[in-house]
C-alpha positions as CSV (number, residue, x, y, z in Angstrom):
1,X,-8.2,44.9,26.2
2,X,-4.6,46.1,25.1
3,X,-2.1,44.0,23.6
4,X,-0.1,43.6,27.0
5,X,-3.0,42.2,28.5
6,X,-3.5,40.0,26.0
7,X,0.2,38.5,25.8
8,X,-0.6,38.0,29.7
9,X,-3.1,36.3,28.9
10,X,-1.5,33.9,26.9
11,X,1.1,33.5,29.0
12,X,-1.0,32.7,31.9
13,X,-2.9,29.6,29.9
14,X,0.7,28.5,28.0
15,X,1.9,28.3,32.1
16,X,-1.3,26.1,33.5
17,X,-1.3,23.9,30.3
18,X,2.4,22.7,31.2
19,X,1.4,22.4,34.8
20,X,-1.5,20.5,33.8
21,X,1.1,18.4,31.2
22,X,3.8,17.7,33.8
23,X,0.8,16.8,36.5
24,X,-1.0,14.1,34.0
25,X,2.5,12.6,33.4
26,X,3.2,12.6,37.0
27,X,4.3,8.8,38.0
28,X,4.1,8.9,41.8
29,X,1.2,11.3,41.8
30,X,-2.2,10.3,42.9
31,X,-4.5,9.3,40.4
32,X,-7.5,11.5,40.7
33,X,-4.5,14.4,40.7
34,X,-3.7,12.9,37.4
35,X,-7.4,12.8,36.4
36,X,-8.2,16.4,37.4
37,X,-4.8,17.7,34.9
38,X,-6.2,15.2,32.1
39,X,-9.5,17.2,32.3
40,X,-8.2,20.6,32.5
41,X,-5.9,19.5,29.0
42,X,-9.5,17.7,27.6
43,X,-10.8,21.3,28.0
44,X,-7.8,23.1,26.7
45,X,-8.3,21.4,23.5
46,X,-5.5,22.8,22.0
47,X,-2.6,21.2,20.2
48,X,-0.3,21.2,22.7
49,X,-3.2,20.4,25.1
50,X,-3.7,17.5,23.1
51,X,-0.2,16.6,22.3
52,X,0.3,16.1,26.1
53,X,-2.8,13.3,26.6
54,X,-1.2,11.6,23.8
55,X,1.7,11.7,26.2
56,X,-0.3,10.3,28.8
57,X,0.2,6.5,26.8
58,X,3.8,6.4,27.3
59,X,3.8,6.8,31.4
60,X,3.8,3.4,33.1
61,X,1.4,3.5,36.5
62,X,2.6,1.6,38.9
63,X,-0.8,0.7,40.0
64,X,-1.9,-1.0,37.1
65,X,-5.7,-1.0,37.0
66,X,-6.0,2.8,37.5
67,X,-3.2,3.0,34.8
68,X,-5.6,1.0,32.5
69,X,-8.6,3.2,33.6
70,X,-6.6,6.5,32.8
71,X,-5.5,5.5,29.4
72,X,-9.2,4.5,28.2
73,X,-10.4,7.1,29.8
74,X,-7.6,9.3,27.7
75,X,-8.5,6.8,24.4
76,X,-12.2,7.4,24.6
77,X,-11.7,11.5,24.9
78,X,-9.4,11.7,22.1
79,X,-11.8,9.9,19.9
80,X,-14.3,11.6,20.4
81,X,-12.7,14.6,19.4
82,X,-12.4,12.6,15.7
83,X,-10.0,13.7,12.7
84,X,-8.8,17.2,14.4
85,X,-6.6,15.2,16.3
86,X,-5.0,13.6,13.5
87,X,-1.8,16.6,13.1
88,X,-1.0,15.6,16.9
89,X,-1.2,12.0,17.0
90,X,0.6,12.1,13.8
91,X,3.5,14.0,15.6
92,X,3.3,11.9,18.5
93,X,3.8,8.4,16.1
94,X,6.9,9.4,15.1
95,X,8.3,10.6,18.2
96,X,7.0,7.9,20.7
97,X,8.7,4.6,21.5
98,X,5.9,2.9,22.0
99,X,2.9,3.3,19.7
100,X,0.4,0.7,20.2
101,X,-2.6,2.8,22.2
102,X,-2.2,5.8,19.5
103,X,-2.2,3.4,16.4
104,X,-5.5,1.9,17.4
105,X,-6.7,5.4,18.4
106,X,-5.4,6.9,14.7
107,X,-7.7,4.0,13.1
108,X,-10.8,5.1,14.9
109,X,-10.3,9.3,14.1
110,X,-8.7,8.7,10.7
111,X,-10.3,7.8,7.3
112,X,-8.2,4.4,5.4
113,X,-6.8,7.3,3.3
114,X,-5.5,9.6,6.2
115,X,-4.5,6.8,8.1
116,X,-2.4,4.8,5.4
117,X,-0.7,8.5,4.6
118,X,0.5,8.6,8.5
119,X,1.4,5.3,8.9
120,X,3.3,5.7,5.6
121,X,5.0,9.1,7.1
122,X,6.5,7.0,10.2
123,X,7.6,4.4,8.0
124,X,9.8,6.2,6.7
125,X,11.3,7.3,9.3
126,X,12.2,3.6,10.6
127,X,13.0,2.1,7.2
128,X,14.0,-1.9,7.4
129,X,17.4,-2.2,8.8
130,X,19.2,-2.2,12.7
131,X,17.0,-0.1,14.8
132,X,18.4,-0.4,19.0
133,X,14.4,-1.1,19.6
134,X,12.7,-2.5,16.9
135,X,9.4,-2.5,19.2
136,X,8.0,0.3,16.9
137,X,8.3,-1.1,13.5
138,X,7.1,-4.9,15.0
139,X,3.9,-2.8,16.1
140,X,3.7,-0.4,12.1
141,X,3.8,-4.5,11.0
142,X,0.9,-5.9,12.8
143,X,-1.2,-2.9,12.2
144,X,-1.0,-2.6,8.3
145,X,-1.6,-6.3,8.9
146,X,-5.1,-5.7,10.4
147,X,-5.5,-3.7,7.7
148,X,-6.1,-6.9,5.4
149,X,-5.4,-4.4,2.1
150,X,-3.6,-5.9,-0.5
151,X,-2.1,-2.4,-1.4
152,X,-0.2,-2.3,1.3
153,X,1.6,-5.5,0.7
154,X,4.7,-3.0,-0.9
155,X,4.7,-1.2,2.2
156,X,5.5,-4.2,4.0
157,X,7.3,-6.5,1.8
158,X,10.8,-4.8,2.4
159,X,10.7,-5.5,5.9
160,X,11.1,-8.8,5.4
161,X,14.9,-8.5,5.2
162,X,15.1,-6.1,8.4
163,X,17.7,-7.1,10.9
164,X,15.6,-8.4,13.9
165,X,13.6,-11.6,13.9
166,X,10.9,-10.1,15.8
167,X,10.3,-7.2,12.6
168,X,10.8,-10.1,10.0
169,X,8.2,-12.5,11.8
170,X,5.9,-9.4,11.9
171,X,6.2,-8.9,8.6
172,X,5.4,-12.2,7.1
173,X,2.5,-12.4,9.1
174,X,1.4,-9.0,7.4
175,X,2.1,-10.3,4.1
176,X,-0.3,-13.1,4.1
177,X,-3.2,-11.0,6.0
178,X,-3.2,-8.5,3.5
179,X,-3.1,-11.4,0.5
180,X,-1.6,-9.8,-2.2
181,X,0.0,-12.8,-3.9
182,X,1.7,-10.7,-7.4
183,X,3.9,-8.4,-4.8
184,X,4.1,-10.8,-1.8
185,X,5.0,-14.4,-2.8
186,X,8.5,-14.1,-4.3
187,X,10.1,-12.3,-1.6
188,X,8.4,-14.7,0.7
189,X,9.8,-17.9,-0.9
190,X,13.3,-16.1,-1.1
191,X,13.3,-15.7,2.4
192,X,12.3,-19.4,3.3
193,X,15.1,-20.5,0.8
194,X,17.4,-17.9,2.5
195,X,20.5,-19.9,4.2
196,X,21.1,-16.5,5.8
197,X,17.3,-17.0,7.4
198,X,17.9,-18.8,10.9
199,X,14.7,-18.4,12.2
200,X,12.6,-21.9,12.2
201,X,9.6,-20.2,13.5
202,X,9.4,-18.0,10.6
203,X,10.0,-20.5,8.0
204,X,7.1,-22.4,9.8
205,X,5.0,-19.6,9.5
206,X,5.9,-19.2,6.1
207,X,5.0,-22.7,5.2
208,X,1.7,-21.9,7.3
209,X,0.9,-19.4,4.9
210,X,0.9,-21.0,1.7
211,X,-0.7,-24.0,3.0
212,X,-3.6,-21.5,3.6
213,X,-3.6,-19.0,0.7
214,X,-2.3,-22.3,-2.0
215,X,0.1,-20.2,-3.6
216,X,2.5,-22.3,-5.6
217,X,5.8,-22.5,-4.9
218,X,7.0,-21.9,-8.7
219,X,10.8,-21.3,-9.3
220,X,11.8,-22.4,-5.8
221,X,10.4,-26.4,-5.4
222,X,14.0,-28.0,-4.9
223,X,15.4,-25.1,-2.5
224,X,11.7,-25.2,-0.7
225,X,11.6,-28.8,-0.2
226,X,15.1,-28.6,1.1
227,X,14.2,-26.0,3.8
228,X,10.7,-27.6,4.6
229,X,9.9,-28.3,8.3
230,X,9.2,-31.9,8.9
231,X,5.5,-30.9,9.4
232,X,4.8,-29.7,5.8
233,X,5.0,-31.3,2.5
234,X,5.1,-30.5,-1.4
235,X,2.1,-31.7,-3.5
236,X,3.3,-32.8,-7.4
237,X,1.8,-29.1,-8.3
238,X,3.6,-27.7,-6.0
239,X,1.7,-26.7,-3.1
240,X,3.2,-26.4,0.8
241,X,0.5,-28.6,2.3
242,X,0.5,-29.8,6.4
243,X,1.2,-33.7,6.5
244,X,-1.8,-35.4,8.0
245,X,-2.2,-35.5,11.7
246,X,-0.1,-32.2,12.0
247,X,-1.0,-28.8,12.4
248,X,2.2,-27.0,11.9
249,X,2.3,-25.2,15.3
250,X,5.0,-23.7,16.7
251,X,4.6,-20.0,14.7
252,X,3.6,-18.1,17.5
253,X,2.9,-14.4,17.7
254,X,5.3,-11.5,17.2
């Protein structure tokens, strides 16, 4: 086979893997249209191949439950094509808007250590601050959360001064999963004491938190008891504890 046949070659598959890519992301195509091009790319297997089921997360089927269907069936054959997929899905993190399907597939291919290095690597590139969506770093939040490792609490703890509410509640809730009192408790307490803090649901959650890890509110008793929701109360060592009869409620979820 000469050279020209072989650039012909490649050209020929580099031409059916778009088709196949713009056919998967088709909207107002039929699903088992969709299904067949998802296939074809599964058996591709390269990056681009790859990179283009990925993409398959991001379309919104009209139909719901055969939009469900497709993007299992897309989360299931990526993992079982394990850590090789890791370069793409990292690529696709930082482009994507929304990134919850690929952050729970990147924590069934990746090891703790691959995974922490890629979540780290699209941190940076939404550091804490005014994003126009702040979907992304809301969803980077409650995944280093479900982590539950304390070294990630410096990671999270400057998000706790991000611009949106949604980010900042995200973040607290992260804070306390991952437990880490040395990095997490003074930035915590300056944000409950924080008169530029409006939120009532995150001081509540706040107050939530050290009721259930018992860190003491050292430094910070007479601006915490200030800023205490009427649900929550100081013990003489200074522990946030819930008043009796009352569960704190009203924290919600990000």
């Amino acid at each position: 086979m000469g050279l020209l046949d072989l650039f012909n070659k490649s050209s020929r598959a580099e031409r059916g893997r778009q088709k196949n890519i713009e056919r998967a992301l088709k909207k107002y195509a039929q699903s088992p249209d969709r299904m067949k091009a998802l296939e074809a790319l599964r058996d591709d297997g390269s990056p681009e191949a790859i990179y283009g089921m990925l993409r398959r997360f991001a379309l919104m089927y009209d139909k719901s439950i055969e939009d469900e269907q497709e993007k299992d069936w897309v989360f299931d054959t990526l993992c079982e094509k394990g850590a090789s997929i890791i370069p793409e899905l990292k690529r696709y993190l930082l482009a994507a808007d929304s990134i919850s399907w690929p952050l729970r597939l990147l924590g069934k291919v990746a090891s703790r250590p691959q995974e922490i290095e890629v979540l780290r690597a699209v941190l940076e590139k939404h550091e804490p601050g005014y994003e126009r969506d702040p979907s992304k770093k809301i969803q980077l939040m409650s995944r280093l959360g479900a982590l539950k490792d304390a070294a990630l609490a410096s990671l999270i703890a400057p998000y706790l001064a991000d611009m949106d509410e949604g980010v900042r509640f995200a973040s607290v809730e992260a804070l306390f999963r991952a437990k880490n009192e040395e990095v997490s408790r003074e930035p915590l307490l300056e944000l409950f004491v924080s008169d530029k803090e409006e939120s009532l649901r995150i001081r509540i959650r706040i107050a939530e938190g050290f009721a259930d890890v018992a860190w003491l509110v050292r430094g910070h008793r007479g601006l915490v008891e200030k800023k205490l929701p009427d649900q929550f109360q100081l013990d003489r060592e200074g522990h946030i504890k819930r008043k009796p009869g009352r569960d704190g409620g009203g924290s919600g979820q990000a």
